[in-house]
C-alpha positions, 0 to 999 in steps of 0.5 A: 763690533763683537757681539758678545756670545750671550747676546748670540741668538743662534747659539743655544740657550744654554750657551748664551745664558753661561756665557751671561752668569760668568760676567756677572757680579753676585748683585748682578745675579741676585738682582735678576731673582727678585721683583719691584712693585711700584706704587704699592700701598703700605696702608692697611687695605692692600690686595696681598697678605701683610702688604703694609708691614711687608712693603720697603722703601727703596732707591729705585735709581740705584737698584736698578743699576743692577738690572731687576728680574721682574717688575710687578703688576704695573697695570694692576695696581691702580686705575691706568689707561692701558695705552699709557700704561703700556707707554710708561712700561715700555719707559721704565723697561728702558731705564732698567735696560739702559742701567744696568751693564747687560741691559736686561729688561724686567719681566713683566707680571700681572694677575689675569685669573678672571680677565687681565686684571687691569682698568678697563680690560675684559672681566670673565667668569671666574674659574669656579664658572669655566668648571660649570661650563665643562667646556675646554675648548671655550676655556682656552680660547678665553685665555688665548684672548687674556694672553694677547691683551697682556702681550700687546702692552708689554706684559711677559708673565701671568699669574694664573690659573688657580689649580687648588681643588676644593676641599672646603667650601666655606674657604674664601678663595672657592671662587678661584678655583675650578671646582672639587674635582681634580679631573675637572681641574686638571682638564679645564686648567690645562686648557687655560695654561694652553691658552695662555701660552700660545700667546707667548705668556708665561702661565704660573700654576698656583698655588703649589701645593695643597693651598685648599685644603687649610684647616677650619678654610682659614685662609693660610691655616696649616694642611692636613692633607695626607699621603694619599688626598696630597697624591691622589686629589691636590697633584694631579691638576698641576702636573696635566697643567705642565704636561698637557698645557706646557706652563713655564712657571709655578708658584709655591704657595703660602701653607705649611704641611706636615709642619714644612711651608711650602716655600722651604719643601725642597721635597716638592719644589726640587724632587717632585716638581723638578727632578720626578715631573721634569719641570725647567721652568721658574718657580715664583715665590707667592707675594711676600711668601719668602719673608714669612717664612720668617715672620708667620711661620717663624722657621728662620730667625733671619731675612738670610735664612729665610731667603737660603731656605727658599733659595735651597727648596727651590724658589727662583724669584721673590714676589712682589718686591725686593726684601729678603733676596737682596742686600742681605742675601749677599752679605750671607753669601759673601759671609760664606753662609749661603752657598753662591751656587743657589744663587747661580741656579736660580739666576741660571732658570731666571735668564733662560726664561728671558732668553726664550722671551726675547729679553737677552736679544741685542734689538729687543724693543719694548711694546709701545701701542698707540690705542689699546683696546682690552675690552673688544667685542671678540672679548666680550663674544667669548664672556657671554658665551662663557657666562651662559654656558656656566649658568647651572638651572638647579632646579625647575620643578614644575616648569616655571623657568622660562619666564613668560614674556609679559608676565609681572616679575618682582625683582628683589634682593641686594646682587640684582641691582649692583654691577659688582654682582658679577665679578670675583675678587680678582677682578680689577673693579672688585680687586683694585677699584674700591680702593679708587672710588673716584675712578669710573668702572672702565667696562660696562657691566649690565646688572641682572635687573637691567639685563631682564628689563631688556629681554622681556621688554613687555614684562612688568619689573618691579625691584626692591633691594630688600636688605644689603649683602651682609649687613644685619638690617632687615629694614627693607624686607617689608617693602620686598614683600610687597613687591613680591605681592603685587607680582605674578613671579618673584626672581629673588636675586641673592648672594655674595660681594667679593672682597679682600681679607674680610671686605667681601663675602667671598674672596682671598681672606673672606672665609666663612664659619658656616654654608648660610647665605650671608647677612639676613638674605636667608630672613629675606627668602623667607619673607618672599616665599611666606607671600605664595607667589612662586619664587624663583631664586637667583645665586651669583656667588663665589661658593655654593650655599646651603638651600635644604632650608628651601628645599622645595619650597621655591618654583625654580633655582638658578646658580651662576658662579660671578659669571664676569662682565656679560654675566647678566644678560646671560642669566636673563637670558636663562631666565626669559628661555633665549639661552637654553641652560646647559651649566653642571655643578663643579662643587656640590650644593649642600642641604644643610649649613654646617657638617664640612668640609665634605666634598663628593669624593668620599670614601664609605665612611665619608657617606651616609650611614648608620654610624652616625646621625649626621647626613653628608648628602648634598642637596644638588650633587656635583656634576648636577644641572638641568635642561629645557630640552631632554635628552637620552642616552641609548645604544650602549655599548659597553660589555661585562669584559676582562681586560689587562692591567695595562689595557684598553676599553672604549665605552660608546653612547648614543645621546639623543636631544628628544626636546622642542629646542636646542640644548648642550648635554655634559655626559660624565663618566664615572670610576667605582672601585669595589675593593682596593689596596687603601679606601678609594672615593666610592666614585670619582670623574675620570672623562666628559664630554660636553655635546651641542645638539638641535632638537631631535639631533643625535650624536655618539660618543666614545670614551677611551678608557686606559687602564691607568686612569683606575691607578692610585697611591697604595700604602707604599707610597707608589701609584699603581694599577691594581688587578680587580673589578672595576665599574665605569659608570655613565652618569648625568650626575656624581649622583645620577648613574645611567649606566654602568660597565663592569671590567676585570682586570687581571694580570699583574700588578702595575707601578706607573712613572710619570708618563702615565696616561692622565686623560680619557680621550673622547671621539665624537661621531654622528649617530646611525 
């Protein structure tokens, strides 16, 4: 028996999938560029925009004698145990296979923001949590372990990580993202896309471009970013994440700027994505993305015109299911209105991306484990971890933090009880769950009331609920109040619910008007503190929240962003001082509810001033977190010098934990341009380093600056590194400047391509 070229794996890749498209018929191609999502919910309560208006019926048996491109989150749809999931996927790859003429099997995705997005699968911190870490190396490992799990029961591609950087935080999807700084984004992003790829699955960068920066933080509003903010801030996280982390798929994202949905921009998908960064991956369509370049943005009259727009900007596969690329995106062409050739260039990236898989190999076999275990004590070993890293200790004024081990404690407020405290909307609990309320949880999820009961088994706990998360009913504060009373120490537990378009606090679609915590919770804090029992307050939320009001008022303050399934022991860990909090702020937490957006990268009208009554100053600013060791920072060495515009400067400290106990230090180092071609942030982070330390231990850090780390977008449009001054400022803090290096640069001016160097290197040694 001949085999036939394209099943040839030692021929190139190239070869074999040219080979493939020239015995195919269109609907043979253009069935490779779209999705099925089985089982998806046409009523109203779906887990993506307009799902039940969006959602078709089809002919399962006849579509897939085509073949199919991808099939859409088989495990993420509805409760499934993983190991006869994993069998009844590898059963619907053989249909697909044995249907069509080539046997192609499909792609298979699934959501895996926070943790594989599947019934009893590990739950981790959300991504606003591994910003709060500041820690990489952690964030990749957590990813590797999501990337194995979804390989062992035959899922190829993941959807994540999330690159928007934080513009407003009262957006719904803060909670998603890593933080309000794309250096850390980019950085902390490029470590998951890392992680996810050595597992063999597909990573996808979403949401591409400038999701985040919605008018009002309405979910899907118009972008108003310009020029320089869509270059300088929204890019770069993307393009670390597909130099440094080697993603091999984007997804284009719902928004329009300039009056241009993404999904119809060839300028970003083609010319910038493709052509200037080099990109030859697959670009994925955001569900259901495609069709609303019809219905929501109203640029095409026609499925066919949505679908030859898409097509033309670049989109490779329609996502999650089959709409506008498939019957009448044949007639068009067939009709001469949409050119064949779009079609082969997307099926083309398509069947590459299946090559590299495996998926064109003639003894391809799909994944049949007999047990399956998504949710290992190594899983879980790495969600602690993560969990206590992440927990930020805001403030702790007068020592009340740690908590003596047999005092009295009242614990009261509506996240301390409820496992779902814990977990983002992309969870599967928070994201599937609710719509199964007959399903058990399927992971344990210990609540922040238990977790302390457990740390301080001689400590007296109290609770009282207080008043629900959103709910106006101020019913149950009186009962609090008394609890609180009766204590020696009051841990108020407060925050967010996560949820879908409108059923949480936080979420996709939960937006909010202003920075007040949700509900009547601000009436319930007030309450605890009138009672002159000092009050320690404990945030598990999605976005930061307005504390001015409090401000000095309560005796310590924790922030932990959903910190996933281990959240809990980890925050009474902090609490009882077994975990010693080391977590920095990835977005500010302002004083006071409204005055946004307003994120610390402010140019100086973006500051406070004369010119206006209003003051932007955060409470806690971005970088922020405290200790309960110190730690000092000596030997600088970082001279007043010139240097070229294409030079180098290494800038050395050493950190010293001078405390009683062991601690992590995050020290951050900070550019100030002084005079630019266009306003500059009077500050932005361009290097970190996270550093573990015994008590009395020492270590030296080295950060190595290049100068094109100073470049930015000047008025032509071009990226550049200018001659000037220039300040490097170490910092604890966005805020908190230890000390600071000041170089000249001289020499001409610089324009950088797309090799420039994007990351501050750091080397750590031991201290003399």
């Amino acid at each position: 028996m001949t085999t036939a070229p394209w099943r040839d794996p030692a021929l190139p890749a190239v070869a074999r999938v040219d080979d493939l498209l020239s015995r195919m018929t269109l609907e043979e191609k253009t069935a490779q560029l779209y999705g099925v999502w089985v089982g998806a919910d046409t009523g109203g309560d779906g887990v993506a925009p307009h799902q039940h208006d969006m959602t078709t019926d089809y002919d399962w048996d006849e579509l897939i004698t085509r073949g199919l491109g991808q099939l859409t989150r088989s495990f993420g749809t509805a409760p499934v145990d993983p190991a006869l999931g994993a069998r009844a996927l590898a059963r619907a790859q053989r249909r697909i296979a044995a249907a069509g003429r080539f046997g192609i099997p499909a792609v298979a995705h699934e959501e895996c923001l926070a943790g594989f997005t599947a019934w009893r699968a590990t739950a981790y911190p959300v991504p606003l949590a591994w910003g709060a870490a500041f820690d990489p190396p952690l964030v990749e490992e957590m990813a590797r372990r999501i990337g194995q799990d979804l390989r062992s029961v035959g899922v190829h591609q993941g959807l994540a990580p999330v690159l928007d950087v934080v513009r407003d935080p009262r957006w719904g999807r803060v909670e998603e993202t890593i933080g309000e700084d794309p250096y850390l984004v980019g950085t902390v992003g490029a470590a998951y896309v890392r992680g996810l790829e050595s597992a063999g699955i597909v990573a996808t960068l979403k949401h591409f471009a400038g999701y985040a920066s919605s008018v009002g933080a309405r979910n899907l509003a118009p972008v108003r970013a310009g020029t320089r903010e869509f270059a300088d801030v929204t890019l770069p996280p993307f393009e670390m994440a597909l130099r440094e982390g080697g993603a091999r798929s984007v997804m284009a994202a719902y928004t329009e700027r300039d009056g241009v949905p993404a999904s119809a921009d060839p300028e970003l998908l083609t010319q910038l994505l493709r052509e200037d960064w080099g990109f030859t991956g697959t670009v994925v369509a955001d569900y259901f993305g495609i069709g609303f370049l019809q219905t929501l943005h109203r640029v095409a009259g026609t499925p066919a015109r949505a679908a030859h727009l898409a097509l033309e900007a670049g989109i490779d596969v329609e996502l999650p299911t089959v709409k506008y690329y498939g019957d009448a995106l044949n007639a068009a062409v067939r009709a001469g209105e949409v050119p064949e050739a779009l079609i082969d260039r997307a099926a083309r990236r398509v069947l590459l991306q299946k090559c590299e898989l495996g998926l064109l190999d003639e003894d391809w076999q799909p994944e049949t484990p007999e047990t399956v275990d998504l949710d290992s004590a190594a899983n879980r070993a790495v969600a602690r971890r993560l969990a206590e890293e992440s927990v930020v200790l805001l403030d702790n004024p007068d020592g009340l933090l740690p908590l003596s081990p047999d005092t009295r404690i009242a614990v009261v407020g509506p996240r301390a009880a409820d496992a779902l405290a814990m977990l983002g909307c992309y969870s599967f609990p928070s994201h599937v769950l609710t719509h199964h309320p007959e399903a058990e949880l399927g992971i344990e999820i210990p609540t922040l009331l238990e977790s302390l009961r457990a740390e301080l088994p001689d400590a007296k706990v109290t609770f009282a609920e207080g008043c629900p998360v959103s709910d106006p009913d101020v019913t149950g504060i009186e009962e609090a109040v008394a609890r609180a009373a009766e204590a020696d120490v009051c841990v108020a537990v407060l925050g967010d619910r996560a949820g879908l378009f409108g059923r949480g606090t936080s979420g996709e679609g939960c937006d909010v008007a202003d920075l007040r915590l949700p509900g009547v919770q601000g009436a319930l804090l007030d309450a605890l503190v009138a009672t002159g029992v000092p009050v320690v307050l404990v945030l598990l939320t999605g976005r930061p929240y307005a504390l001015g009001r409090w401000h000095g008022r309560l005796g310590a303050v924790v922030q932990a962003f959903f910190p996933g399934e281990e959240g809990g022991p980890a925050v009474a860990g902090v609490l009882s001082g077994r975990v010693n909090p080391s977590g920095r702020l990835p977005v500010s937490v302002p004083q006071v509810t409204g005055g946004q957006p307003w994120t610390y990268l402010q140019p100086p009208l973006g500051l406070a001033g004369e010119v206006s009554n209003l003051d932007p100053t955060p409470l806690y600013p971005f970088g922020h977190g405290r200790s309960y060791t110190t730690f000092t920072w000596e030997d600088v060495d970082g001279p007043e010098t010139g240097l070229g515009t294409d030079g180098s400067y290494d800038l050395s400290l050493t950190v010293r934990n001078t405390g009683d106990r062991a601690g992590a230090d995050v020290v951050q180092l900070y550019l100030h341009d002084p005079v630019a071609d266009v306003t500059r942030p009077d500050v932005r982070l361009i290097g970190y380093q996270r550093l573990e330390l015994p008590a009395g231990g020492s270590a030296r850090v080295t950060f190595h600056f290049h100068t094109d780390l100073s470049a930015f977008t000047d008025r032509g449009g071009r990226r550049v590194v200018e001659p000037g001054d220039l300040e490097l400022r170490l910092g604890t803090s966005s805020a908190d400047v230890r000390h600071t290096a000041r170089l000249s640069l001289t020499g001409p001016l610089r324009v950088l391509g797309p090799d420039r160097r994007m990351r501050c290197e750091t080397s750590v040694a031991a201290a003399e």
